[in-house]
C-alpha positions in Angstrom: 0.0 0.0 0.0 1.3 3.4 -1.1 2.0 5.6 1.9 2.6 9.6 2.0 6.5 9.7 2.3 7.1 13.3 0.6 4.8 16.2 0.9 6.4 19.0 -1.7 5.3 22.5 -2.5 3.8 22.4 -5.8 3.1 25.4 -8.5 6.7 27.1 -6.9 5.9 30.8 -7.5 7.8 31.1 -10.3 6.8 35.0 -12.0 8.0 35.2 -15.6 8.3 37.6 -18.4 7.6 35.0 -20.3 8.5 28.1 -26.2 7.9 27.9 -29.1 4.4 30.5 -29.0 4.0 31.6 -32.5 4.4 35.1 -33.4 1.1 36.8 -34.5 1.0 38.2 -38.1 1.5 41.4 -37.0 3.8 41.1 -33.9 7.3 42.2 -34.3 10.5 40.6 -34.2 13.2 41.2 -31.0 15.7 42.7 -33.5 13.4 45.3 -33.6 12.7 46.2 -30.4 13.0 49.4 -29.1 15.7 50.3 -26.4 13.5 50.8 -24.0 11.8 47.8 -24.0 15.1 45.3 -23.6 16.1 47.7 -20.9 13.2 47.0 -19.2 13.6 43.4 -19.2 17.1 43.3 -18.1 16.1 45.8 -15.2 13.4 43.4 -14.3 15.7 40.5 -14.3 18.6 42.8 -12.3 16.0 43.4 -9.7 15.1 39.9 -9.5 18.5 38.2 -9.2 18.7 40.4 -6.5 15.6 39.3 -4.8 14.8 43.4 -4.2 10.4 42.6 -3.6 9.8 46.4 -3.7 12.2 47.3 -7.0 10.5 44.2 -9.0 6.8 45.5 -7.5 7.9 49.0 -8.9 7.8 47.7 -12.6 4.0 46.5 -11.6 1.1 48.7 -11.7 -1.4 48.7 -9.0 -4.2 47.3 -10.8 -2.0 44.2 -11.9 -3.7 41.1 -13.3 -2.7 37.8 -14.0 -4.1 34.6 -15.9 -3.5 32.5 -12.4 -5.8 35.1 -10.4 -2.7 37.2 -9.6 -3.4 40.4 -8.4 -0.6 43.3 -7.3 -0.2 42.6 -3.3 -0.8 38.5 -4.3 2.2 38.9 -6.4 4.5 40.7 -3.6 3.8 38.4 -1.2 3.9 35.3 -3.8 8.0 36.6 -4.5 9.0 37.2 -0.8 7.7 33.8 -0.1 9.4 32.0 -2.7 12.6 34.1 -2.0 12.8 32.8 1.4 13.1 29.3 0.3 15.0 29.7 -2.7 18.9 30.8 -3.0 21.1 31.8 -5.2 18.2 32.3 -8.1 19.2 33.8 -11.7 16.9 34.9 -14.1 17.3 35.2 -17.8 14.5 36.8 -20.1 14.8 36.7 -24.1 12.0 38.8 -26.1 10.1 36.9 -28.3 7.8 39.2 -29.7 6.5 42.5 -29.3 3.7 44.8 -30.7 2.3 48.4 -29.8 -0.7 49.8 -30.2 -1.5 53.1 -29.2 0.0 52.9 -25.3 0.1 49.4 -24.9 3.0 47.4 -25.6 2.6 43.5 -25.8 5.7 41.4 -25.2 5.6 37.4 -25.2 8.7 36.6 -23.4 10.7 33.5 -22.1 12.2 33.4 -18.8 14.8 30.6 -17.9 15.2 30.4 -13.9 18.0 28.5 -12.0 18.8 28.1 -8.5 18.8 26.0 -5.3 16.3 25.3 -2.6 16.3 23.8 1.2 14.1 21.4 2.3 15.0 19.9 6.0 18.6 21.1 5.4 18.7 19.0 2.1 19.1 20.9 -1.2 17.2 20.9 -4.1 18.4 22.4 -7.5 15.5 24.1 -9.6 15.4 24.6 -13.5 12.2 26.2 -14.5 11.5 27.7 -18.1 8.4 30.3 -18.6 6.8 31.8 -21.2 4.4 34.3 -20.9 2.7 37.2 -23.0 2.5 41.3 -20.7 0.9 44.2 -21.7 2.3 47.2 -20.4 1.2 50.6 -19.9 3.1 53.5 -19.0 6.6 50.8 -18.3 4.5 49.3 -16.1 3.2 45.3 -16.5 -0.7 45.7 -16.0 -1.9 42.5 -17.2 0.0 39.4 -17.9 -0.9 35.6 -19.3 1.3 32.4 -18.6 1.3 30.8 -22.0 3.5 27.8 -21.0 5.3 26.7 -18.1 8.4 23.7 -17.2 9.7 23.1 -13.7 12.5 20.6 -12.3 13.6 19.7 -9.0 16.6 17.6 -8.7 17.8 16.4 -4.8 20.5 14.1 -4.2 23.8 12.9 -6.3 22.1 10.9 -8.4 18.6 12.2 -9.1 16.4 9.9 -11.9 17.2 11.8 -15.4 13.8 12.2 -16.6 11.9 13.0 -19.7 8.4 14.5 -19.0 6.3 13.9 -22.0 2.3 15.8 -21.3 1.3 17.8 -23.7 0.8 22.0 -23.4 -2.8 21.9 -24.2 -6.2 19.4 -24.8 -9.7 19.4 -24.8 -11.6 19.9 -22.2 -12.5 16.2 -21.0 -10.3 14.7 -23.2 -8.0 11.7 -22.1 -3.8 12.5 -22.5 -0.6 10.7 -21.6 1.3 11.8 -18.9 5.0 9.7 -19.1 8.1 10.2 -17.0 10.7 8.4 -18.5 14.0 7.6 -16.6 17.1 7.8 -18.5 19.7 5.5 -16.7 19.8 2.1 -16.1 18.8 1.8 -12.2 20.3 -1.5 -11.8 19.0 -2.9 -8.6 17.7 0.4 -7.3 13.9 0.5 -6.4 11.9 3.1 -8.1 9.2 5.0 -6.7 6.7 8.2 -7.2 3.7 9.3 -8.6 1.9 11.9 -10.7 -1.4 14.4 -9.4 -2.9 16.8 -11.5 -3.7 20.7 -10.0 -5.7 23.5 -11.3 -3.6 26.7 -11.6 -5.0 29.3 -8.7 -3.8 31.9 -7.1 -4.6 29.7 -3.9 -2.7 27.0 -5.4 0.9 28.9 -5.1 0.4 29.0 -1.2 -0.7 24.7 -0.6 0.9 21.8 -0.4 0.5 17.9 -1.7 1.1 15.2 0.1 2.1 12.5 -2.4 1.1 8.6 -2.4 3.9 7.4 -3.7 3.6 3.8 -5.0 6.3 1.0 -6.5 7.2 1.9 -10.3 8.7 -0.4 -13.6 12.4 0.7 -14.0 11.7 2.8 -16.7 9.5 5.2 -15.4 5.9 6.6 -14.6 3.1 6.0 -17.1 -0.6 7.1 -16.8 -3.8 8.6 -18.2 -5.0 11.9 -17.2 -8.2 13.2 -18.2 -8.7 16.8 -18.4 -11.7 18.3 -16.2 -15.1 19.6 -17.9 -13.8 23.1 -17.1 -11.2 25.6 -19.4 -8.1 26.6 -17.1 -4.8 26.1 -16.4 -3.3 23.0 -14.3 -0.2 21.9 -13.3 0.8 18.3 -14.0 3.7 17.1 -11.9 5.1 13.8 -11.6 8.2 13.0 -8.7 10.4 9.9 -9.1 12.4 8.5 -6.2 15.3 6.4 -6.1 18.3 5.6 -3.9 20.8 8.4 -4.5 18.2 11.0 -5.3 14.7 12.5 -5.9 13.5 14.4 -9.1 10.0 16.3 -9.4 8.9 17.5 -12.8 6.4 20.0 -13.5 4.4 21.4 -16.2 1.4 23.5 -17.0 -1.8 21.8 -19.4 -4.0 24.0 -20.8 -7.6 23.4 -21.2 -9.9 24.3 -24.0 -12.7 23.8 -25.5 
């Protein structure tokens, strides 16, 4: 019988100015860019490598929006939360696309985040990559949609290398694979884990899961999910135990009609 041996933070508040989004006809390319738009990014992403709350909240305006049900004082205390368990964070935001009409400018973004996390005095190593599409008014972000999202946490010396195969988007209701395929040969190693699905809320960045893990094939984790009857955004994540290390994959599914 599967017990709960790991209880993990999902949805890690991970904010991006953020793979592969198509441009829209009419969007524009990064080479053209104005200067002040690039500068804004890289002061964003100074202000966040230096986990400043109130500089980042500066480049924010008061009536701030998100697609997860974000709001402006949400967001703060989202980034001092997630600061205090992570160290040692970089961020890195390439323009995608932009496009301005009249006073808004549009951006779609990807941000690449690395950086380390403690758990019970044991470290985990993140690697998150987030795309996401900000109007902004004024150079501040007003409104702001998530349009993909990856995360990986890695603990111990020899973490399962894992492939997480779920697609970005389905159907509402519609059945989809969810596979996390190890890499290496485990040898006589014992493989555990499991994989829950989470709608995407602005609750959701504040709870906890407390996994059932259960006994896996040496080559991985391999289920059906079937998305709900509602459109949204959830976080698939699978975690994979073995002997000399842990490794929990995340990513967002989108849900349409």
């Amino acid at each position: 019988m599967a017990k709960p041996l790991f209880s993990v933070l999902l949805g890690a508040v991970i904010w991006g100015l953020g793979t592969g989004i198509s441009l829209r006809a009419n969007a524009e390319t990064p080479e053209t860019a104005p200067a002040n738009v690039t500068t804004l990014l890289n002061q964003i992403d100074a202000a966040a490598n230096s986990q400043d709350v109130e500089k980042v909240m500066g480049f924010y305006g008061s009536n701030f929006t998100n697609s997860d049900g974000l709001d402006y004082q949400n967001l703060r205390q989202v980034l001092k939360d997630f600061w205090t368990r992570y160290s040692q964070l970089n961020y890195r935001t390439k323009l995608q696309s932009w496009q301005q009409n009249g006073d808004t400018l549009t951006t779609t973004t990807i941000t690449e985040i690395t950086g380390t996390k403690k758990i019970d005095h044991r470290e985990f190593s993140l690697t998150s990559t987030i795309t996401s599409q900000q109007q902004i008014q004024g150079e501040k972000i007003v409104q702001q949609e998530i349009l993909a999202e990856k995360n990986q946490l890695t603990l111990g010396n020899k973490p399962p290398t894992v492939v997480f195969n779920v697609p970005e988007q389905v159907k509402v209701g519609q059945e989809f694979n969810i596979d996390a395929i190890v890499q290496e040969p485990l040898g006589n190693d014992i493989l555990i884990g499991t994989a829950i699905t989470q709608p995407v809320t602005a609750k959701s960045y504040s709870e906890s899961e407390l996994l059932q893990l259960e006994f896996l094939p040496s080559g991985g984790l391999f289920k059906i999910g079937q998305a709900p009857d509602t459109v949204g955004n959830n976080w698939i994540s699978a975690i994979l135990m073995r002997q000399g290390g842990v490794t929990l994959v995340t990513q967002r599914l989108r849900v349409v009609k």
